[in-house]
C-alpha positions as CSV (number, residue, x, y, z in Angstrom):
1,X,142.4,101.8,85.1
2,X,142.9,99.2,82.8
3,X,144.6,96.0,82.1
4,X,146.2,94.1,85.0
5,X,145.4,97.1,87.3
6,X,141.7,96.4,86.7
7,X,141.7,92.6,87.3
8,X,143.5,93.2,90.6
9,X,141.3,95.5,92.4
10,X,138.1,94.0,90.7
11,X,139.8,90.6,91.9
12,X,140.6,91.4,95.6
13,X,137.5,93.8,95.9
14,X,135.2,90.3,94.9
15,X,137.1,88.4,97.6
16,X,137.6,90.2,100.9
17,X,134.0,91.9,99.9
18,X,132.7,88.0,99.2
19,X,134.7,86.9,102.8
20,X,133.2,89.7,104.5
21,X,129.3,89.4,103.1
22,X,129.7,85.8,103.7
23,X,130.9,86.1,107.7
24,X,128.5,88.3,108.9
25,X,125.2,86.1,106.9
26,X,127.0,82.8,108.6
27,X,126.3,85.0,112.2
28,X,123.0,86.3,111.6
29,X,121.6,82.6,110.6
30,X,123.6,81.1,113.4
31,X,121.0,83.6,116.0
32,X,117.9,82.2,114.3
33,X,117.5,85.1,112.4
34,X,116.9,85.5,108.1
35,X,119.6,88.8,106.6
36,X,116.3,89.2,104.3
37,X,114.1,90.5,107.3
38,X,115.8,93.7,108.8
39,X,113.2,95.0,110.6
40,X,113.1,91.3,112.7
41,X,116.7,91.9,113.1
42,X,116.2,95.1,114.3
43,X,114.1,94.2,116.9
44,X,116.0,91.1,118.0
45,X,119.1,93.1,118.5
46,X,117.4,96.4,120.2
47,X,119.5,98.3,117.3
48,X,118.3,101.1,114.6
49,X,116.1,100.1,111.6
50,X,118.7,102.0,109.1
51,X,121.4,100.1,110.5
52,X,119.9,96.5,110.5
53,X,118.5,98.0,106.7
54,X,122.2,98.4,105.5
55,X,123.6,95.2,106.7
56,X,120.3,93.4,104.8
57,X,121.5,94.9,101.8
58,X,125.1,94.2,102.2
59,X,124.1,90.8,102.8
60,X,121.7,90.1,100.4
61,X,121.8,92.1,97.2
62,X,123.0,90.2,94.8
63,X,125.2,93.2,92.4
64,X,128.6,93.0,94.4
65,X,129.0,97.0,93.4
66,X,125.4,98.2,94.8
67,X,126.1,95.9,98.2
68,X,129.0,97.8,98.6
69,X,127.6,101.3,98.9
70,X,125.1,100.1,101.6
71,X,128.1,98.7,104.0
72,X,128.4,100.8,107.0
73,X,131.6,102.1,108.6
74,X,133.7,100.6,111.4
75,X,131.2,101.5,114.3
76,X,128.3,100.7,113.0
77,X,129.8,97.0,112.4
78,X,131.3,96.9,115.8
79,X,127.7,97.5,117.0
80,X,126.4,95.2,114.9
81,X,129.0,92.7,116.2
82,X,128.3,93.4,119.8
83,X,124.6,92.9,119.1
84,X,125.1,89.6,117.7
85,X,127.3,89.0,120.7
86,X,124.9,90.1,123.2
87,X,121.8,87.1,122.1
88,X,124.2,84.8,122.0
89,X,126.5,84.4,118.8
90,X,129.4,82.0,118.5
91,X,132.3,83.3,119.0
92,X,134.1,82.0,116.4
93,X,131.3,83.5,113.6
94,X,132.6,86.9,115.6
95,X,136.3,86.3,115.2
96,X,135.1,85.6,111.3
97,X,133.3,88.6,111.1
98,X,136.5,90.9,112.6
99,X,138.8,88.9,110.9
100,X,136.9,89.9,107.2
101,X,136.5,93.3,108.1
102,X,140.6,93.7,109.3
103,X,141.3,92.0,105.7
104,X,138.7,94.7,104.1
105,X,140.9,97.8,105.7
106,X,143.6,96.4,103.6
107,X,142.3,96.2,100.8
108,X,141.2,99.9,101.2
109,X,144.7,100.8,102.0
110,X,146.5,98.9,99.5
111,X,144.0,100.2,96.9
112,X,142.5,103.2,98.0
113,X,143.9,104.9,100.9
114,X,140.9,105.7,102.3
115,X,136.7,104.5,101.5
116,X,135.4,108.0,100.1
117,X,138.7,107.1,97.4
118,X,137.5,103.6,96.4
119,X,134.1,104.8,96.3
120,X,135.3,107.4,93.4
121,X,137.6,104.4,92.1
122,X,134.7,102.2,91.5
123,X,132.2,104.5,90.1
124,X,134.6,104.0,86.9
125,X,134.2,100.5,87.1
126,X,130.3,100.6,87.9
127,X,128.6,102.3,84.6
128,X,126.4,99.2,83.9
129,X,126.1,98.7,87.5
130,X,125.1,102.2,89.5
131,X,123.9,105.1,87.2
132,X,123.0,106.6,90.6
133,X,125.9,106.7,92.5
134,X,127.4,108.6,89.0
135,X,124.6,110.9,88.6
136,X,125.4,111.7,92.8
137,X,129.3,112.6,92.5
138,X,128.3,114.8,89.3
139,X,125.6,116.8,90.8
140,X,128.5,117.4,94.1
141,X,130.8,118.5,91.2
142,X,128.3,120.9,89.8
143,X,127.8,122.6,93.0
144,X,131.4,123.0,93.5
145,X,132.0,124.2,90.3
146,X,128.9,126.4,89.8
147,X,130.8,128.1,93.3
148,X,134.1,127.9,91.9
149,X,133.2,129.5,88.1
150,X,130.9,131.5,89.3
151,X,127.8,130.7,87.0
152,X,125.6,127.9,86.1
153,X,122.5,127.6,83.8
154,X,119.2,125.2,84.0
155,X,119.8,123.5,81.0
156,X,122.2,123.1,77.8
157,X,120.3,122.6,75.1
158,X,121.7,121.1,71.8
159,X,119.8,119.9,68.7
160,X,121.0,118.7,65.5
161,X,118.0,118.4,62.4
162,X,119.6,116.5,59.4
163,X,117.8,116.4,56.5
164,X,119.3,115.0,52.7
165,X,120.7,118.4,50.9
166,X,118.4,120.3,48.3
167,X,121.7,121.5,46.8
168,X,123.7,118.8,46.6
169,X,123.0,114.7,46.1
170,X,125.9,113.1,48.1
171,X,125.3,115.8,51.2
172,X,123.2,116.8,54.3
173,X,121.6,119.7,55.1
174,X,122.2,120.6,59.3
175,X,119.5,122.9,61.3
176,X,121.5,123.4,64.5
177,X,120.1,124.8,67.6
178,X,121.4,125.1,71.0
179,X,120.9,127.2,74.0
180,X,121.4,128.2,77.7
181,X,118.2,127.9,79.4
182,X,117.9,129.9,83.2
183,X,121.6,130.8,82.9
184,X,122.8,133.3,85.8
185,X,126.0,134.4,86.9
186,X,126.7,134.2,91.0
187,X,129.2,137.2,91.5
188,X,129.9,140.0,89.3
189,X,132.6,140.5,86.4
190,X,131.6,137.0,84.8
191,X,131.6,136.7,81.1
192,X,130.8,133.5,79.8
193,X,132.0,131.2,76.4
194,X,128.7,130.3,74.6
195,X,129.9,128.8,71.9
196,X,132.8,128.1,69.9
197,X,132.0,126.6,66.3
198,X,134.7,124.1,65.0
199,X,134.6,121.1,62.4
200,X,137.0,118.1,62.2
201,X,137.7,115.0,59.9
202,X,137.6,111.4,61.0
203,X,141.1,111.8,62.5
204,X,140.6,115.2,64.6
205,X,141.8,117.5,62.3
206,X,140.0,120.9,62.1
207,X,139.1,122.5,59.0
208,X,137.2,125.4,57.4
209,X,133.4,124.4,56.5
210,X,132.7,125.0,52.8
211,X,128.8,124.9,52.9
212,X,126.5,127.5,52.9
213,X,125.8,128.6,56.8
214,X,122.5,130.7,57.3
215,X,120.6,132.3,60.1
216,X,117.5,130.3,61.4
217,X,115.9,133.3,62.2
218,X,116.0,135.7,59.1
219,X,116.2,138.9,61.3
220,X,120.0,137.7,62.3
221,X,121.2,137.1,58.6
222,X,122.9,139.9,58.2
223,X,124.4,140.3,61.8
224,X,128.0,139.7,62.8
225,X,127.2,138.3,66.1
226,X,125.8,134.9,66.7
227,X,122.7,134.0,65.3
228,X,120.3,134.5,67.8
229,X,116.6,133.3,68.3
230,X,115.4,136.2,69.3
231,X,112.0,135.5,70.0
232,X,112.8,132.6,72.2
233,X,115.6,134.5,74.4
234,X,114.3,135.5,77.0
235,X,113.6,138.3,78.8
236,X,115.2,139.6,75.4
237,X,118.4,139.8,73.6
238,X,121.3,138.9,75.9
239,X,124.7,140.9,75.8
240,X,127.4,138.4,73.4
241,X,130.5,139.7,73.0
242,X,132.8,137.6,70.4
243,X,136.8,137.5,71.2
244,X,139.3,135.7,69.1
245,X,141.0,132.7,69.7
246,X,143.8,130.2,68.8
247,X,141.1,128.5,66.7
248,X,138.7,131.0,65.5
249,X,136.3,132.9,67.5
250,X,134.8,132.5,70.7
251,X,131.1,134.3,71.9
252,X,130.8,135.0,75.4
253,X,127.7,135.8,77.3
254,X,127.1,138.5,79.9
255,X,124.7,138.9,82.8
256,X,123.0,142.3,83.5
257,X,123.1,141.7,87.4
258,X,123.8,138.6,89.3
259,X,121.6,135.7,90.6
260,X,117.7,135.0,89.8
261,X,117.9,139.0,88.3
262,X,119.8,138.8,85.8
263,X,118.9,135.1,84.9
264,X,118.3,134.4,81.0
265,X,117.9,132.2,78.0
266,X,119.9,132.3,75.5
267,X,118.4,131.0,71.8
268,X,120.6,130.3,68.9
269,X,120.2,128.2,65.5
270,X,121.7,128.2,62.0
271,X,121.2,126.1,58.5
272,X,124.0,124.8,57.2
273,X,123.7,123.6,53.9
274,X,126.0,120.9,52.7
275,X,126.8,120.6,56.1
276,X,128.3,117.1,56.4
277,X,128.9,114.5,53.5
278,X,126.4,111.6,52.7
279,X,128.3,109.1,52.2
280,X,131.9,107.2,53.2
281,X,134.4,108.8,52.1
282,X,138.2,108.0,52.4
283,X,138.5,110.8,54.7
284,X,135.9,110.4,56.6
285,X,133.9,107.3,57.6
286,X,131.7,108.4,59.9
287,X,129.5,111.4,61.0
288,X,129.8,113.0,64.4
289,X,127.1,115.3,66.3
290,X,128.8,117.0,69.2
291,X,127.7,119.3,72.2
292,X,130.2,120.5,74.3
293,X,129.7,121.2,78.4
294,X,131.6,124.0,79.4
295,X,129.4,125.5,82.1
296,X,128.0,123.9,85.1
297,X,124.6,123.0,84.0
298,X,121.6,120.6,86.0
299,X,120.6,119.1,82.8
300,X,121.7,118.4,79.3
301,X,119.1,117.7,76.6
302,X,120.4,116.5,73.2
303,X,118.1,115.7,70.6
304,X,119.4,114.2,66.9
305,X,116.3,114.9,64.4
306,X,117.2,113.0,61.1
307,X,114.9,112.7,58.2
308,X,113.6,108.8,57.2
309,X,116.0,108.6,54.3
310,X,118.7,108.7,57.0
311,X,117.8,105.7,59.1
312,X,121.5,105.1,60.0
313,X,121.7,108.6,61.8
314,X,119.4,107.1,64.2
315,X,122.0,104.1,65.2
316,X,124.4,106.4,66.8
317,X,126.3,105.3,69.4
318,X,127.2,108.0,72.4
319,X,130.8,108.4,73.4
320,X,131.3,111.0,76.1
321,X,135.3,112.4,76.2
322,X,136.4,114.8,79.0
323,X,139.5,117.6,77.7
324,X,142.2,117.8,80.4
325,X,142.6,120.9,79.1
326,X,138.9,122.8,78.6
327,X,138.3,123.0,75.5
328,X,136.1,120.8,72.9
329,X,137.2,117.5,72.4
330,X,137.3,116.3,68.7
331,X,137.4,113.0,67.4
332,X,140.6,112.4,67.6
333,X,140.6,113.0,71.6
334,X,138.7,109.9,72.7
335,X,141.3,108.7,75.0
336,X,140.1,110.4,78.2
337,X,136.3,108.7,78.1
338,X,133.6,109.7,81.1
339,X,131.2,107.1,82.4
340,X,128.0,107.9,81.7
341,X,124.8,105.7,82.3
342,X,122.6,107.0,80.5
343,X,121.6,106.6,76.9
344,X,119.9,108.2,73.9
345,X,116.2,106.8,73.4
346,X,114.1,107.0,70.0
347,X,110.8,109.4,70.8
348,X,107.9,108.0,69.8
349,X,104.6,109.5,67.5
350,X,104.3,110.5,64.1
351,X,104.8,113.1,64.0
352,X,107.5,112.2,66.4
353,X,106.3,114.3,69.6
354,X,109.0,116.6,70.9
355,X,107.6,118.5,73.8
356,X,110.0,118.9,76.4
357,X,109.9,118.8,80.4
358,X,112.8,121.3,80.6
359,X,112.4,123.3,77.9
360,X,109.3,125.6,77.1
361,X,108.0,125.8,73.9
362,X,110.5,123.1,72.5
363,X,108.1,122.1,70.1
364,X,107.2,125.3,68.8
365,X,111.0,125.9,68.5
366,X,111.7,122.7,66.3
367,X,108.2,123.8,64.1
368,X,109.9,127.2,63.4
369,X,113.1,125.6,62.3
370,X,111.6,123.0,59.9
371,X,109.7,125.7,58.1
372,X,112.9,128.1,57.6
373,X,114.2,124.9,55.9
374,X,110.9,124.0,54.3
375,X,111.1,120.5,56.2
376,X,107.9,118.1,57.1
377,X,108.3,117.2,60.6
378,X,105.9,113.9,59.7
379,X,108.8,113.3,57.5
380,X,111.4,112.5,60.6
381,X,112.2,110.4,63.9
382,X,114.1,111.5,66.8
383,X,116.5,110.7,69.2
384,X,116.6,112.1,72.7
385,X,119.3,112.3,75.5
386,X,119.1,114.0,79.0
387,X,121.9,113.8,81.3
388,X,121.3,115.1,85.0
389,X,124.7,117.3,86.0
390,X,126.3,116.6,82.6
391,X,130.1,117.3,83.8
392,X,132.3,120.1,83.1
393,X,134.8,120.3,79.8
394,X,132.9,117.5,78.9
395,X,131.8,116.5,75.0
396,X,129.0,114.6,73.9
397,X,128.9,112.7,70.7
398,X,126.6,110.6,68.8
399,X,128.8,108.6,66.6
400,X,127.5,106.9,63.2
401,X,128.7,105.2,60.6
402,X,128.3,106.6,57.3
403,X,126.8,104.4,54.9
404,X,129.1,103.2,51.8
């Protein structure tokens, strides 16, 4: 929603809410009682602690957006009103009170249809305001989808070390790690994407990398599959299968048995050399770091590692795009953009300390990938984002500009 579309609900949302918030403090003060004390209210009226609770917050908070979650439906108001009624309230600050919450059903209808709709309506409009209430309708949608799929993992791990090139002046070198961690399949016959590797210019356009793409983990170097971290896949190597696609390839990951079984972590990293240009170019003007959630996943952990003589990768800026149509969004598909609440944060320590809560042995991990590339880990600063129930066919991308 954008535009006039926007103004007008935000509009008559702030005025039969305001109406409504207004009426029923104008009764409670008329009683003798204070909206800030529900448990007096509670026992003034002889009704529950949780509804007098609601009402208080209703009344008092002072973010329009988190009041609203705390209003109760039609009955509990009624016996609110009749309450109120019942010690004595004017009848007139009653009439007030009906008349707000007869004008608040309209808006609903004109706007909504129904409250559950104009709850999901406003969570677009609330970023700033309720990271909770986002974080709550994304972990319903990964339960539904981790039934409707058929698999879900722990955690999606993606880490991008940048570090200036040792081949070439004006480029970066990339170590790039990512993972599944506790992924499990929930009935049989599933085969799952793991990764799909694509790179684009400023305006979306794919192309063929020309640098140099090794194996973190020397054993893989030579292998046609993936390149796997195979000592930190665990309970061993999974089963990847790789399948052609419209854009390349595709490796898919497959479960020995279903549920806690046949749950596993999948471990995989590469160095690519001359990765990503140093500079502006006329082509491209900034540099993207992407991880893409295809999988129903509890947590997301994306850590950008950049060396100290590139500061400006640390001023990203995250944009998170959703693809109508499943697959990776580039750059150039910005147009359908997520609300997401949460944001990156700079880890602190030097050497920056990188210990993870949902990720064993991260460190050790990140150690083992700066020595492959013969990297001094006192040498960078971090960035670090988690995301509880990232959603679905959703990409994440820290966005900087590249300096001139």
């Amino acid at each position: 929603m954008q535009g006039i579309r926007t103004a007008s609900l935000e509009e008559h949302l702030t005025e039969a809410f305001e109406a409504l918030r207004g009426a029923l403090e104008d009764a409670i003060r008329g009683v003798g009682m204070t909206p800030s004390q529900p448990q007096v209210m509670a026992r003034k009226l002889g009704v529950s602690r949780n509804l007098t609770w609601k009402i208080s917050k209703v009344v008092c908070h002072r973010d329009l957006y988190a009041a609203l979650q705390h209003l109760p439906g039609d009955e509990g108001v009624q016996i609110f009103v009749a309450a109120l009624m019942r010690i004595g309230a004017a009848s007139e600050a009653v009439d007030r009170i009906r008349e707000a919450c007869d004008n608040f059903r309209l808006f609903i209808q004109r706007h909504a249809g129904d409250r559950q709709t104009l709850d999901l309506m406003l969570e677009g409009l609330t970023n700033a305001h309720d990271g909770d209430r986002l974080e709550q309708s994304r972990k319903m949608a990964f339960r539904g989808n981790s039934g409707i799929w058929g698999a879900q993992a722990r955690v999606r791990l993606n880490t991008a070390i940048l570090a200036p090139s040792n081949r070439s002046a004006d480029h970066i070198d990339a170590a790039l790690i990512g993972g599944l961690i506790d992924f499990r399949v929930l009935r049989p016959g599933i085969r799952w994407p793991l990764s799909s590797p694509r790179f684009y210019t400023d305006d979306g356009t794919p192309f063929s990398k020309s640098g140099d793409e090794e194996a973190l983990d020397p054993i893989f170097a030579a292998s046609e599959g993936p390149p796997m971290l195979g000592s930190f896949c665990k309970p061993g190597l999974p089963k990847i299968h790789r399948a052609k696609t419209a854009l390349g390839y595709v490796y898919e990951l497959e479960a020995d048995s279903i549920g806690n079984t046949g749950q596993q972590t999948c471990m995989f990293g590469s160095i690519q050399r001359r990765a990503f240009p140093r500079k502006r170019t006329s082509r491209d003007e900034f540099g993207e770091l992407l991880t893409h959630v295809s999988l129903p996943v509890e947590n997301l952990q994306f850590d950008v590692i950049a060396h100290k003589d590139l500061a400006f990768v640390l001023e990203s800026r995250l944009h998170v795009r959703g693809s109508s149509d499943g697959s990776a969004a580039g750059p150039g598909s910005d147009q359908l953009r997520i609300p997401i609440s949460e944001r990156p944060a700079e880890l602190t320590g030097r050497p920056v300390v990188l210990s993870s809560p949902l990720v064993a042995s991260y460190d050790k991990l990140v150690n083992m990938a700066m020595d492959r590339c013969g990297w001094n880990l006192r040498d960078f600063r971090a960035l670090r984002l988690i995301v509880p129930f990232p959603p679905m066919h959703s990409s994440f991308v820290m966005k900087f500009l590249l300096p001139a």
